[in-house]
PABA-602353 format. One record per residue: x, y, z negated of N, C-alpha, C, CB in turn; residue in three letters. Coordinates in steps of 0.02 Angstrom, whole numbers, padded with zeros to 5 digits, always signed. Glycine has a CB too. Layout:
N
XYZXYZXYZXYZALA/...
***
This chain:
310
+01138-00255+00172+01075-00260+00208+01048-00331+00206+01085-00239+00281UNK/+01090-00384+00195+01068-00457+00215+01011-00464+00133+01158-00528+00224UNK/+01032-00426+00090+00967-00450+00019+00910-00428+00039+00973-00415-00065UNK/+00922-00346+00059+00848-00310+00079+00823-00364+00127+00854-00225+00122UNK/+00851-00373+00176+00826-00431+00228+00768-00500+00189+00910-00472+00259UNK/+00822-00531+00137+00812-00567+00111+00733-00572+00079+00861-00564+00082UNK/+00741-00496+00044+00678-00491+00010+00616-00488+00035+00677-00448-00021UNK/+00636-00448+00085+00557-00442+00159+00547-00508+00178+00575-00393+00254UNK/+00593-00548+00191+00556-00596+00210+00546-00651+00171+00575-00611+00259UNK/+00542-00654+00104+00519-00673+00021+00464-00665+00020+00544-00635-00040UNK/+00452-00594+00027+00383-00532+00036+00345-00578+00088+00406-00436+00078UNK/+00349-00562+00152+00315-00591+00201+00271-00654+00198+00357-00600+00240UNK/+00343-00713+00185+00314-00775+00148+00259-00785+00098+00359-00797+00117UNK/+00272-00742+00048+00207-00727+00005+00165-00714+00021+00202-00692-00030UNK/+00164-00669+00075+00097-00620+00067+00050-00660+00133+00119-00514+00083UNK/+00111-00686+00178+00067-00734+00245+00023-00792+00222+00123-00776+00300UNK/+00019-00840+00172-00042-00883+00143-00091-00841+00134-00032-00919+00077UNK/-00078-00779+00112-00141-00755+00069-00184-00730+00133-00123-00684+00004UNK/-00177-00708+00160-00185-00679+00225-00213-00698+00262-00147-00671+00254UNK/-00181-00772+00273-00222-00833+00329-00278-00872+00260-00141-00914+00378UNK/-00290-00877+00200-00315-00873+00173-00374-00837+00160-00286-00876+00157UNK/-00357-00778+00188-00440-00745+00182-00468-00760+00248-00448-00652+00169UNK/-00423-00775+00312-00443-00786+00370-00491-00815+00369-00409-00810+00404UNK/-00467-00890+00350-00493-00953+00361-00573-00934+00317-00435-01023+00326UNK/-00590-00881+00286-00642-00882+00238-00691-00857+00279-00631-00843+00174UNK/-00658-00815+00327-00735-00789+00381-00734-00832+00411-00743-00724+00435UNK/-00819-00818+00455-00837-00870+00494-00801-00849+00564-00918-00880+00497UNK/-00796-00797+00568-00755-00776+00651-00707-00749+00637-00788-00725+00707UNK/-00642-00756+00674-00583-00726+00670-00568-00666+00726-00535-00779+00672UNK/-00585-00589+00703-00577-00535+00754-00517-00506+00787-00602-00488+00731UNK/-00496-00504+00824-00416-00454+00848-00433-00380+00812-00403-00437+00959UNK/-00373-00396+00818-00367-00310+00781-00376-00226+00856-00248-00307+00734UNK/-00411-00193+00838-00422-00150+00894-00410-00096+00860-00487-00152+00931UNK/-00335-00047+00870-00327-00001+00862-00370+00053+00892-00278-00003+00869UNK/-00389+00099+00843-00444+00175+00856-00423+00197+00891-00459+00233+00812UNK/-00437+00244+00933-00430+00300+00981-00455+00359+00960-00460+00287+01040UNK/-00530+00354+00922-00562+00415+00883-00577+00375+00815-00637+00452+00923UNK/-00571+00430+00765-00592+00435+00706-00649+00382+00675-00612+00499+00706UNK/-00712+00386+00743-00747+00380+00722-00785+00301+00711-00766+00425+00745UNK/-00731+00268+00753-00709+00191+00763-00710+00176+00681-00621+00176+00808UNK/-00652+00229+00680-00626+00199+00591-00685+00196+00548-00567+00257+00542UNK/-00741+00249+00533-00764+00262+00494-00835+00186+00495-00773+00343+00504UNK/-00841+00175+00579-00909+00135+00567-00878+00062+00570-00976+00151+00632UNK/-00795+00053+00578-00792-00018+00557-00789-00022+00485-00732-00055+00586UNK/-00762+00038+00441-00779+00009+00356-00803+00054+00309-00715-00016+00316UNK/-00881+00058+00368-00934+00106+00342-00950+00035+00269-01017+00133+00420UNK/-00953-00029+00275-00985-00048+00190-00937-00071+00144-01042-00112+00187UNK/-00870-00031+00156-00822-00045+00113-00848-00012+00036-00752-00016+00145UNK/-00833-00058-00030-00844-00020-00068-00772-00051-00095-00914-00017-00102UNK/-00774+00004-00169-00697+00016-00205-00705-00036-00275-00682+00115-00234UNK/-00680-00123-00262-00699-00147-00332-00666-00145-00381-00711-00200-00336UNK/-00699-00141-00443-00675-00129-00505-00611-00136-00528-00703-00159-00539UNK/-00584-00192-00508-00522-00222-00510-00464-00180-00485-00525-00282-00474UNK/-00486-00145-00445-00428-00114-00392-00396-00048-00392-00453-00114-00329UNK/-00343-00032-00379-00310+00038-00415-00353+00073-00393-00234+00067-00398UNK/-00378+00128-00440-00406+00193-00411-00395+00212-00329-00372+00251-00452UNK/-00429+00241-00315-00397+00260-00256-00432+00349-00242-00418+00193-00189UNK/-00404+00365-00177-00421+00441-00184-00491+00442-00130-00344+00499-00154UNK/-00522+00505-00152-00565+00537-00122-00630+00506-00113-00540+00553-00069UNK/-00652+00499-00152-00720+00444-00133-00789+00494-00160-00714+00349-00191UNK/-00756+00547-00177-00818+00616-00181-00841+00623-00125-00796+00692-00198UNK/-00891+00647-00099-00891+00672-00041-00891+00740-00043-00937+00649-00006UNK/-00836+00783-00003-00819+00858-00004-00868+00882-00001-00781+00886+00041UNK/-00865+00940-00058-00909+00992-00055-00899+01034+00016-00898+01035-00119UNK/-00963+01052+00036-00980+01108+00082-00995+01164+00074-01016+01100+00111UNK/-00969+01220+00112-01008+01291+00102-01095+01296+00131-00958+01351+00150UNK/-01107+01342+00129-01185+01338+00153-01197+01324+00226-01223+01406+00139UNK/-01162+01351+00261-01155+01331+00332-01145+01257+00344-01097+01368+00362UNK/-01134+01213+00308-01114+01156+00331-01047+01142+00334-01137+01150+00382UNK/-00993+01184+00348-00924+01162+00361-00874+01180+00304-00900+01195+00427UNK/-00849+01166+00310-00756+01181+00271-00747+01228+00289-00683+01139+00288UNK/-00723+01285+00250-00659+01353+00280-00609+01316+00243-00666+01457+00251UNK/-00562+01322+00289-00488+01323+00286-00450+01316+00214-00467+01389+00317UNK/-00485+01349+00176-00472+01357+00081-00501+01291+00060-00525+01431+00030UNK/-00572+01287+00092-00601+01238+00039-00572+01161+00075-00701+01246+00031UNK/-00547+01176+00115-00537+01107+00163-00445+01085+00102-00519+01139+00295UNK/-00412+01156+00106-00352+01127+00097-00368+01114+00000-00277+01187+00131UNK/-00401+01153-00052-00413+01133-00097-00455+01059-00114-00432+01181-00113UNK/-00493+01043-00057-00505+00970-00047-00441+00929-00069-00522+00955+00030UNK/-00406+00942-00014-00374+00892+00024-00316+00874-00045-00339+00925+00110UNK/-00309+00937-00087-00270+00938-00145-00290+00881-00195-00276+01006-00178UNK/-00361+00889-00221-00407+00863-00238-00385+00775-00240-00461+00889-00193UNK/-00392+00756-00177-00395+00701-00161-00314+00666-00159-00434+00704-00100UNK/-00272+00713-00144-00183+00690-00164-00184+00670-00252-00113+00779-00148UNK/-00215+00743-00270-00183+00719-00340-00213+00656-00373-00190+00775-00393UNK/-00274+00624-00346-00294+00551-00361-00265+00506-00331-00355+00536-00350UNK/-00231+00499-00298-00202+00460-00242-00137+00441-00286-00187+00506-00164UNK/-00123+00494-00338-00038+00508-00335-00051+00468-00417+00006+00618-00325UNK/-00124+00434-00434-00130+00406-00486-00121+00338-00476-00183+00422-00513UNK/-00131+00321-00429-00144+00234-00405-00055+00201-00408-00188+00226-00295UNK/-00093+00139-00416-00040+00077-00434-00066+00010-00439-00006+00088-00503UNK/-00038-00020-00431-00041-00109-00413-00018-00130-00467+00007-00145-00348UNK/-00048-00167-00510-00031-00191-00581-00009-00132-00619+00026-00247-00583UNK/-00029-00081-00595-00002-00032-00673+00072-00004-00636+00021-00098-00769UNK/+00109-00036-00598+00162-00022-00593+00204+00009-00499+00183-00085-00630UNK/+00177-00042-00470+00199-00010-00400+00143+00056-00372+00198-00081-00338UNK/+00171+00105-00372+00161+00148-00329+00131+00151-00289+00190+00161-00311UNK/+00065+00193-00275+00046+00160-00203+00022+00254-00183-00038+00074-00202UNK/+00049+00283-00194+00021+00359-00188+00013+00372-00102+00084+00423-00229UNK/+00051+00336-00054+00052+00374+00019-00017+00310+00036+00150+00371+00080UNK/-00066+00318+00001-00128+00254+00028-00170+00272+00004-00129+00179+00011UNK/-00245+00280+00046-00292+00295+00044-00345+00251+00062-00288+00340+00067UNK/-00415+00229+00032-00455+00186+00045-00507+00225+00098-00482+00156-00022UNK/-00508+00305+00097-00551+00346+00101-00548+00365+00187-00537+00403+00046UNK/-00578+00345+00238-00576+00346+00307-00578+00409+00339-00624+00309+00331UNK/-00637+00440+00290-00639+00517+00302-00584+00561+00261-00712+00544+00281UNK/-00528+00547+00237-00472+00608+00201-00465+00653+00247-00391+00585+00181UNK/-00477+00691+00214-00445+00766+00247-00389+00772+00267-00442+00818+00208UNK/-00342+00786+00325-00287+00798+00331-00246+00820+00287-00285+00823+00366UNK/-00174+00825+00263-00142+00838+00211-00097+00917+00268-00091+00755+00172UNK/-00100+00969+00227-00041+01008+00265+00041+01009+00252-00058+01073+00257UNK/+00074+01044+00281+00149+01008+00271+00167+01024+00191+00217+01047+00331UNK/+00140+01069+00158+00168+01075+00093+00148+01001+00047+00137+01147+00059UNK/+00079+01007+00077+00061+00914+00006+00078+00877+00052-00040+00876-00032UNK/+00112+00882+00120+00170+00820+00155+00222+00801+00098+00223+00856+00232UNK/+00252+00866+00105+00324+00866+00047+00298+00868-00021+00380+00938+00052UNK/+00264+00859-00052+00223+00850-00110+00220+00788-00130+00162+00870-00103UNK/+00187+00758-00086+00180+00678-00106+00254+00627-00089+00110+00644-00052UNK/+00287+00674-00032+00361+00649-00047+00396+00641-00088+00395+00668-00029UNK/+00397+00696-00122+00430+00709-00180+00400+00667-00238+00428+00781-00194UNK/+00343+00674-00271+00305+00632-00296+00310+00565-00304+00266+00638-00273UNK/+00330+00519-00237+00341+00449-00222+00431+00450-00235+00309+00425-00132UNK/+00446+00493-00231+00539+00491-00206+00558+00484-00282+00585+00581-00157UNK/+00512+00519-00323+00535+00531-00405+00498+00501-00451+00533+00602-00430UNK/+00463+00446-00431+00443+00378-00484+00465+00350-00497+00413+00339-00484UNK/+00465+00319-00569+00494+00274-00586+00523+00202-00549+00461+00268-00626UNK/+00473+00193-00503+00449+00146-00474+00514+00137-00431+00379+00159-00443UNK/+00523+00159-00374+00580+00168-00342+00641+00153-00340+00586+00202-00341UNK/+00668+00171-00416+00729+00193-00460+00741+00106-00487+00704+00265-00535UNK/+00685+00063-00506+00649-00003-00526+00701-00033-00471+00552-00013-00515UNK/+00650-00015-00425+00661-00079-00352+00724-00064-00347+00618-00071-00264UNK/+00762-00007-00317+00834+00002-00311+00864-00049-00358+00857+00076-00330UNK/+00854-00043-00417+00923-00057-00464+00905-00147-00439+00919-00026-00579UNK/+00846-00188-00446+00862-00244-00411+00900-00257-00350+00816-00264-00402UNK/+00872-00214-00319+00904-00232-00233+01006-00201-00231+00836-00158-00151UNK/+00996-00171-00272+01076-00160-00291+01110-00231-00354+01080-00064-00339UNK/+01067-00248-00393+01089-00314-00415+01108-00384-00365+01034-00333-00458UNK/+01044-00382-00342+01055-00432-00286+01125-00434-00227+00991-00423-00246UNK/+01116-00346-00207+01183-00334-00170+01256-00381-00209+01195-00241-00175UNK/+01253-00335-00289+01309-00342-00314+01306-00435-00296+01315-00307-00400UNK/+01278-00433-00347+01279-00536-00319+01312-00578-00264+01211-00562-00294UNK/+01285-00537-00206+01309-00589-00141+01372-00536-00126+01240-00603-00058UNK/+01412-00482-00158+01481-00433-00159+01457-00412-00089+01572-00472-00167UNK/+01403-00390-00063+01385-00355+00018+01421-00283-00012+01275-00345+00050UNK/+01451-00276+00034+01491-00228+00061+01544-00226-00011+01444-00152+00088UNK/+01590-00277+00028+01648-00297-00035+01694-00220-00049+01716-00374+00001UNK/+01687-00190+00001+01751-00119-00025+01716-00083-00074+01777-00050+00042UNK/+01670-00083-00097+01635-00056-00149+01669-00088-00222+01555-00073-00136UNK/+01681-00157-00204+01702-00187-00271+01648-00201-00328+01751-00141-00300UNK/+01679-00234-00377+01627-00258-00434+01618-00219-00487+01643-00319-00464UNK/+01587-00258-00555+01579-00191-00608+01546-00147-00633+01600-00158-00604UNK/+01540-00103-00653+01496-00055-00651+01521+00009-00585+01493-00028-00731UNK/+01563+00027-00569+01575+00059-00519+01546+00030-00455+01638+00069-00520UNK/+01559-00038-00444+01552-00063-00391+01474-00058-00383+01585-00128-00388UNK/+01421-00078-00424+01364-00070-00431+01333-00015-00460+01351-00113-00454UNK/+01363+00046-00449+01347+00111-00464+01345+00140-00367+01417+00151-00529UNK/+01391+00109-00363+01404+00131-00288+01338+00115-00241+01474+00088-00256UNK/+01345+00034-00254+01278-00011-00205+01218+00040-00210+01246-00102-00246UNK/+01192+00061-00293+01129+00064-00305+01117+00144-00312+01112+00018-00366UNK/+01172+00175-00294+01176+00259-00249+01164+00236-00166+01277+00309-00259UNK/+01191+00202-00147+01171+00177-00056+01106+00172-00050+01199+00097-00025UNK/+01074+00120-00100+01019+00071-00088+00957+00162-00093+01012-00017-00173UNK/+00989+00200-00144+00919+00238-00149+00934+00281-00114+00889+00264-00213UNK/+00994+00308-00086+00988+00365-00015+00972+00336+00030+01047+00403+00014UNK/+00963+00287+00049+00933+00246+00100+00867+00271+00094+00939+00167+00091UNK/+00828+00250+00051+00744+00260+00028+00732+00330+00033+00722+00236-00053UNK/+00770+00389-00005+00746+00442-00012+00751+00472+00054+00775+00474-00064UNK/+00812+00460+00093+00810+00485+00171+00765+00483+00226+00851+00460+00199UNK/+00769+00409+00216+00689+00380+00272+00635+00395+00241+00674+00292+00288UNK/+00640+00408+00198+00544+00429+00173+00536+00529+00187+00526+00405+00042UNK/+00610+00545+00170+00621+00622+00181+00608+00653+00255+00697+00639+00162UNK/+00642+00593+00299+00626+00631+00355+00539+00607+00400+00699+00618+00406UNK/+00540+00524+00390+00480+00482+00413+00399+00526+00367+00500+00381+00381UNK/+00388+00520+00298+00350+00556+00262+00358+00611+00262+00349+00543+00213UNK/+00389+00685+00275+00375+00741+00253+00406+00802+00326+00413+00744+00169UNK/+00464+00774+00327+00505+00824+00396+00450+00818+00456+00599+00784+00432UNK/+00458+00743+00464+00451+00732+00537+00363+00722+00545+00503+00658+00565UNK/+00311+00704+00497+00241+00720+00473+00222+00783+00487+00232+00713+00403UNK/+00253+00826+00470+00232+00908+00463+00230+00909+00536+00291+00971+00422UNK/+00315+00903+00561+00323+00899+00637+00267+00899+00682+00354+00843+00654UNK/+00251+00828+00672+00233+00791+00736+00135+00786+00721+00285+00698+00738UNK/+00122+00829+00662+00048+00815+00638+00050+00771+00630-00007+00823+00668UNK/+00064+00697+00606+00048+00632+00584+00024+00637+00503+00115+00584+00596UNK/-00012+00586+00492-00040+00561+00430+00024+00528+00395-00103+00506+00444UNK/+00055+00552+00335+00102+00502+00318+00072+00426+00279+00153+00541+00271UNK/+00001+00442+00253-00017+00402+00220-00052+00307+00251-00060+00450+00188UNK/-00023+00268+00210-00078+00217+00258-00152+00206+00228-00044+00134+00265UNK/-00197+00201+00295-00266+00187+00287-00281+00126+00262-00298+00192+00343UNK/-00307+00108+00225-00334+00030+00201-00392+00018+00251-00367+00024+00111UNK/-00382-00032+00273-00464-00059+00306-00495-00107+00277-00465-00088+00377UNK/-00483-00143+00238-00549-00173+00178-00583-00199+00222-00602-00118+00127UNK/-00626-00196+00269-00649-00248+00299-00633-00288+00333-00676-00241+00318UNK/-00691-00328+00380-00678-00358+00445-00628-00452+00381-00605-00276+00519UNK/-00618-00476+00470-00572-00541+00442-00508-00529+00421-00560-00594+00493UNK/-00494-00582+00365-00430-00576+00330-00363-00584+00404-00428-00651+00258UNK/-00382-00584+00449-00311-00593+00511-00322-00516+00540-00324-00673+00593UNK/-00374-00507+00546-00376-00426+00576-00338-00376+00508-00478-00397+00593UNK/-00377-00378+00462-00338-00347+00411-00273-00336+00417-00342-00378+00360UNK/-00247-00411+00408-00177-00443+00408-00144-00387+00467-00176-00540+00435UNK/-00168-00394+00530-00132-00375+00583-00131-00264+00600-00177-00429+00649UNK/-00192-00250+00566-00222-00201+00540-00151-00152+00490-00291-00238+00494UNK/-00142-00203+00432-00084-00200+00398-00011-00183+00429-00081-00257+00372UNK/+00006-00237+00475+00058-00223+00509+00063-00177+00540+00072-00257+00538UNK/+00004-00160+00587+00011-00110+00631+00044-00049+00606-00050-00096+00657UNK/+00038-00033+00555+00029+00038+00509+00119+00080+00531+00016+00009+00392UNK/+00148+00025+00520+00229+00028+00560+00236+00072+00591+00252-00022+00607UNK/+00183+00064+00657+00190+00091+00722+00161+00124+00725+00187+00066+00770UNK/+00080+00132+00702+00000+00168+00734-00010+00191+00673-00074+00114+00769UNK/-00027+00250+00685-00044+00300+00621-00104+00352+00641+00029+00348+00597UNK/-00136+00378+00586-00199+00427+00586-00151+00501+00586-00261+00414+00505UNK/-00189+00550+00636-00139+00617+00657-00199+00653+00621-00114+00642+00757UNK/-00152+00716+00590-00202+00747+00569-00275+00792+00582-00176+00764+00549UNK/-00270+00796+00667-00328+00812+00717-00382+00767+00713-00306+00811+00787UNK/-00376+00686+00676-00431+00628+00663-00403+00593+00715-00518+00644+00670UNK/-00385+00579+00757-00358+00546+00821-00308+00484+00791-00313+00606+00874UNK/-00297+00445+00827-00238+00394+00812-00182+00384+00873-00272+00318+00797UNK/-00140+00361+00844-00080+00362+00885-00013+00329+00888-00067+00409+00882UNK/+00033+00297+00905+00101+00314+00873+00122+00351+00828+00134+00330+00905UNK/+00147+00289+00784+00211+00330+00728+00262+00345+00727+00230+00312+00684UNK/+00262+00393+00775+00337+00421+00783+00386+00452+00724+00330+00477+00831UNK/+00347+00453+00667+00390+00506+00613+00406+00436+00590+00349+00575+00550UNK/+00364+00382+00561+00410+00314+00510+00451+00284+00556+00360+00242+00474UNK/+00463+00266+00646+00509+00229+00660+00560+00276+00673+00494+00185+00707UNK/+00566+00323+00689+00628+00384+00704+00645+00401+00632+00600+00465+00752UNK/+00612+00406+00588+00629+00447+00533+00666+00384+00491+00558+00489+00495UNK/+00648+00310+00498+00688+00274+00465+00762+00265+00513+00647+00208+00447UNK/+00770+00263+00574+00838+00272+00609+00852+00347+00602+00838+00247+00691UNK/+00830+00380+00569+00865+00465+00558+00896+00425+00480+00785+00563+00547UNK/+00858+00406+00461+00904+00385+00366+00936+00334+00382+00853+00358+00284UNK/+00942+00287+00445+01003+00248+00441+01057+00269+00476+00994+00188+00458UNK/+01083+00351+00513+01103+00377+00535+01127+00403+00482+01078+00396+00576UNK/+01100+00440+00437+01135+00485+00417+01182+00441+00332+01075+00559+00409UNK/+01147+00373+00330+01192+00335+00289+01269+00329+00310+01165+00269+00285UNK/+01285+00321+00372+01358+00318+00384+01390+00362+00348+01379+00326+00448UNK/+01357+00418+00323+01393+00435+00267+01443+00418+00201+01362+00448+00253UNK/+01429+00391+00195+01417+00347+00137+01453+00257+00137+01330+00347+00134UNK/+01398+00246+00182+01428+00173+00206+01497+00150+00213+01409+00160+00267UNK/+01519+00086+00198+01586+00083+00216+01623+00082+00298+01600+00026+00184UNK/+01681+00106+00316+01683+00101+00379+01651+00036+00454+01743+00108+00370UNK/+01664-00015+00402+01666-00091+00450+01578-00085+00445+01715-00187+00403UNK/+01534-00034+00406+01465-00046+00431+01442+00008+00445+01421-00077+00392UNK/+01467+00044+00490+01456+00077+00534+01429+00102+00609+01481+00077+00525UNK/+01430+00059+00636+01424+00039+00680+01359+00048+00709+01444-00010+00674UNK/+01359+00040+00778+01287+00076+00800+01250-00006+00802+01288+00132+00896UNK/+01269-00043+00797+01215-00123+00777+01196-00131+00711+01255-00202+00790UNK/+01239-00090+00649+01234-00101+00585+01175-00046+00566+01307-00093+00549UNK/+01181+00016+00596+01158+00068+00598+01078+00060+00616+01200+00104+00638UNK/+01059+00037+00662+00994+00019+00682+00979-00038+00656+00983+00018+00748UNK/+01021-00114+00642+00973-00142+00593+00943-00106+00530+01003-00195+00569UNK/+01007-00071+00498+00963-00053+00453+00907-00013+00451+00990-00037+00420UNK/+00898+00058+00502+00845+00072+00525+00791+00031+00532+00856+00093+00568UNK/+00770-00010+00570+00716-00059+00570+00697-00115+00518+00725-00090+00623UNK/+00772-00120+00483+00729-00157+00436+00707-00124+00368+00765-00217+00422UNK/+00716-00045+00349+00676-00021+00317+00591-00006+00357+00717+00036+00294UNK/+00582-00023+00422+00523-00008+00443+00512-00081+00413+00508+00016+00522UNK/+00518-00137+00439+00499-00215+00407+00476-00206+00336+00569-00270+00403UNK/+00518-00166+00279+00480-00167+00241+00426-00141+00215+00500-00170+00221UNK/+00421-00081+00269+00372-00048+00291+00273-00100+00265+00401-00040+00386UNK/+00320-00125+00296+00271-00194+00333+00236-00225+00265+00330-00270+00378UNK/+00275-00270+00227+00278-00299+00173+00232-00261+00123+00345-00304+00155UNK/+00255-00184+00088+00207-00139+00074+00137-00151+00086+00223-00089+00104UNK/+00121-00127+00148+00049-00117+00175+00024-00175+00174+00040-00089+00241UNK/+00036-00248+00173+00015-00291+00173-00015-00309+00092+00060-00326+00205UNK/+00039-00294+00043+00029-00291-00037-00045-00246-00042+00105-00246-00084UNK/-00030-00201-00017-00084-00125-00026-00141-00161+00006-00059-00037+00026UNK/-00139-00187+00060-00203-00193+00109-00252-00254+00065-00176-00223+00202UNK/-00212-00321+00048-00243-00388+00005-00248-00373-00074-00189-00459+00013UNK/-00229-00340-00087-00214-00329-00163-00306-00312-00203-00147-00244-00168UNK/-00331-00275-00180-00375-00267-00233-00415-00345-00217-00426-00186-00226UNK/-00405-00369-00162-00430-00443-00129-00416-00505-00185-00381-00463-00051UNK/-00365-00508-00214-00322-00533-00236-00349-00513-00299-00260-00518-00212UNK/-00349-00449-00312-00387-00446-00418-00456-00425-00424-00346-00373-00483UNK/-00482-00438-00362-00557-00473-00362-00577-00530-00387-00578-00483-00308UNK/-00545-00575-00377-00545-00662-00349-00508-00667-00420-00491-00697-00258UNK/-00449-00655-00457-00444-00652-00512-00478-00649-00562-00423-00629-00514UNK/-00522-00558-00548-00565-00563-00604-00615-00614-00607-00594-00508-00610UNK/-00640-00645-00552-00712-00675-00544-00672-00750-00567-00761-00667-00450UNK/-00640-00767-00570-00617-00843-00573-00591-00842-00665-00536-00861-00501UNK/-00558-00770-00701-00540-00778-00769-00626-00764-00783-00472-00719-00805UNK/-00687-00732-00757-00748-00718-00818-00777-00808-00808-00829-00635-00788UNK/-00765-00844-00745-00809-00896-00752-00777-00959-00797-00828-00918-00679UNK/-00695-00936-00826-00670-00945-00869-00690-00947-00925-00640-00923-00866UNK/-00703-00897-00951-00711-00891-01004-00787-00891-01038-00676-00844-01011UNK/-00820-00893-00955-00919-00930-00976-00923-00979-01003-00974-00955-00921UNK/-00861-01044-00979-00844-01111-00966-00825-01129-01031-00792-01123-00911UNK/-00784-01076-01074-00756-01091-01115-00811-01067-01176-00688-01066-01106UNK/-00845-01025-01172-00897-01006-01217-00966-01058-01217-00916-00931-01196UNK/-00957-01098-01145-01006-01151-01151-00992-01194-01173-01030-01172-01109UNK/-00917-01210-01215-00902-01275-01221-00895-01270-01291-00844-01304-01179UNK/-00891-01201-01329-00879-01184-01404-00975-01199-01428-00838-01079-01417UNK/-01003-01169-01365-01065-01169-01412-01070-01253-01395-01144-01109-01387UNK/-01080-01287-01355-01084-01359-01388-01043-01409-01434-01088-01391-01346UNK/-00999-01364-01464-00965-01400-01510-00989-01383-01583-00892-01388-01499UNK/-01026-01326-01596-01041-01308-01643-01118-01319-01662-01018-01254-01642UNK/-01166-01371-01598-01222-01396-01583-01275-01342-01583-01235-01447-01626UNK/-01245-01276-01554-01316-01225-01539-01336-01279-01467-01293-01112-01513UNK/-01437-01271-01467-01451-01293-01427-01492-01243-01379-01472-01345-01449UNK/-01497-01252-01327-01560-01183-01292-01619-01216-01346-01594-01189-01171UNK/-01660-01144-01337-01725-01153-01370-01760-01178-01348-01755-01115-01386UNK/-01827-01225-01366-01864-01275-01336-01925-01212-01309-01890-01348-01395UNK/-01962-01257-01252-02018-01207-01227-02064-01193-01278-02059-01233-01167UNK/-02100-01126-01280-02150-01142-01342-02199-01166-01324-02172-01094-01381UNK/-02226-01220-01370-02292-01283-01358-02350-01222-01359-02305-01360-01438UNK/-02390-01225-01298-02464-01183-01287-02513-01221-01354-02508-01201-01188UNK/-02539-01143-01381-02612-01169-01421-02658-01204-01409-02648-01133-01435UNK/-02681-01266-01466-02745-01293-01447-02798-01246-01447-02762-01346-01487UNK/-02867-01272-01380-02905-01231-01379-02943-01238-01411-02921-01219-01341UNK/-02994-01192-01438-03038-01188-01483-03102-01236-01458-03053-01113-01495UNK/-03120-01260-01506-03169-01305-01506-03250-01264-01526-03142-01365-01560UNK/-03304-01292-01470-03357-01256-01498-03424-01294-01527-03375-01213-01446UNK/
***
């Protein structure tokens, strides 16, 4: 547990400049005010738009309607399909995962089958399988949890722990305990407002989640459902980390990285905005400096005709 530790707060470090970085860029710095209704959400990032730079994201159609005006039940849940399977396209450089995240304020609720859908989906990416085998390197490294031993056994062992860890807490937090409890497993992006509200916006996500009635609330399925997967690791675990203090750190600090995540997700298209705009004025800079080496000049004004004489 002490690398995972390690890494969140690697993560954190990183991601806290950037953060107070966009702060410092507004002119006012807002608190963050968790929703009560839906409709909070929708008119604080009613002028969010989706920039170029930034992973796809889902649902930005606006749902078709029947003639009446509303959704039946079919067209609501073939929506809602709609908008997963774009969701389940997105990624951060091409490579991290970002399928349980949505930019889209109005998503349709997901029902418990595309709960366990997108579980599965996230549980069986490449992506995952990636991070594990580091965070099981790193383990092997500092010999955490020495009865495992070295080797390839020894680090066959770590990096079977490291991913029943992940697949558990996301099994019961994302899909069991979601269906359960009506919660949104996905996190909301808020794109607007100041880079500290964001920031704090981000964090919240831990705790405060969108239910699928539109309402907000406690996240009871990610903090129970990550102490249900550090419960049911004693499985597994070696005896001496067992323990009901070992047991709940690790619970909470898969919510911490909880944290880390949503923060990547929340600054990120922020981040290859400011990229793109800083490599094109690059390469204006650099196209202004080829054409004066090769002495193209702007064209001169054209000299007006003399007037006719009578």
């Amino acid at each position: 547990m002490a690398s995972r530790r390690r890494l969140a707060a690697a993560s954190l470090l990183f991601l806290s400049p950037i953060a107070a970085q966009w702060a410092m860029a507004q002119s006012t710095v807002s608190t963050l005010h968790l929703p009560d209704e839906p409709g909070i959400v929708a008119q604080q990032s009613a002028p969010q738009t989706t920039p170029q730079s930034a992973p796809a994201a889902a649902g930005q159609t606006p749902p078709a309607q029947s003639t009446n005006g509303q959704l039946t039940d079919e067209e609501k849940r073939k929506k809602s399909q709609e908008q997963l399977e774009q969701q389940e396209h997105q990624r951060v450089l091409g490579v991290m995962a970002t399928f349980n995240t949505t930019n889209n304020k109005d998503a349709l609720p997901l029902t418990p089958k595309q709960k366990f859908q997108l579980f599965f989906k996230s549980a069986t990416d490449p992506w995952p399988f990636a991070l594990t085998a580091v965070s099981a390197g790193i383990d092997q490294a500092e010999n955490s949890f020495p009865e495992y031993g070295q080797g390839m056994e020894g680090y066959g062992k770590r990096y079977g722990a490291d991913y029943a860890d992940y697949f558990s807490g996301n099994f019961f937090g994302n899909a069991v305990l979601t269906s359960w409890w009506h919660e949104d497993p996905r996190y909301f992006q808020k794109g607007t407002g100041s880079g500290f509200s964001r920031f704090l916006w981000a964090a919240g996500s831990t705790v405060w989640c969108k239910r699928d009635n539109g309402t907000w609330g406690p996240n009871y399925a990610n903090v129970i459902g990550n102490l249900m997967g550090a419960a049911l690791s004693n499985v597994y675990y070696p005896a001496s980390d067992r323990t009901v203090g070992e047991t709940l750190e690790r619970g909470f600090s898969v919510s911490a990285q909880g944290i880390v995540g949503a923060e990547v997700i929340e600054f990120w298209p922020d981040i290859a905005r400011r990229y793109h705009r800083k490599h094109m004025e690059k390469l204006a800079k650099q196209q202004a400096q080829r054409d004066a080496q090769s002495g193209i000049q702007p064209a001169p004004p054209a000299a007006a005709s003399p007037k006719p004489q009578n």
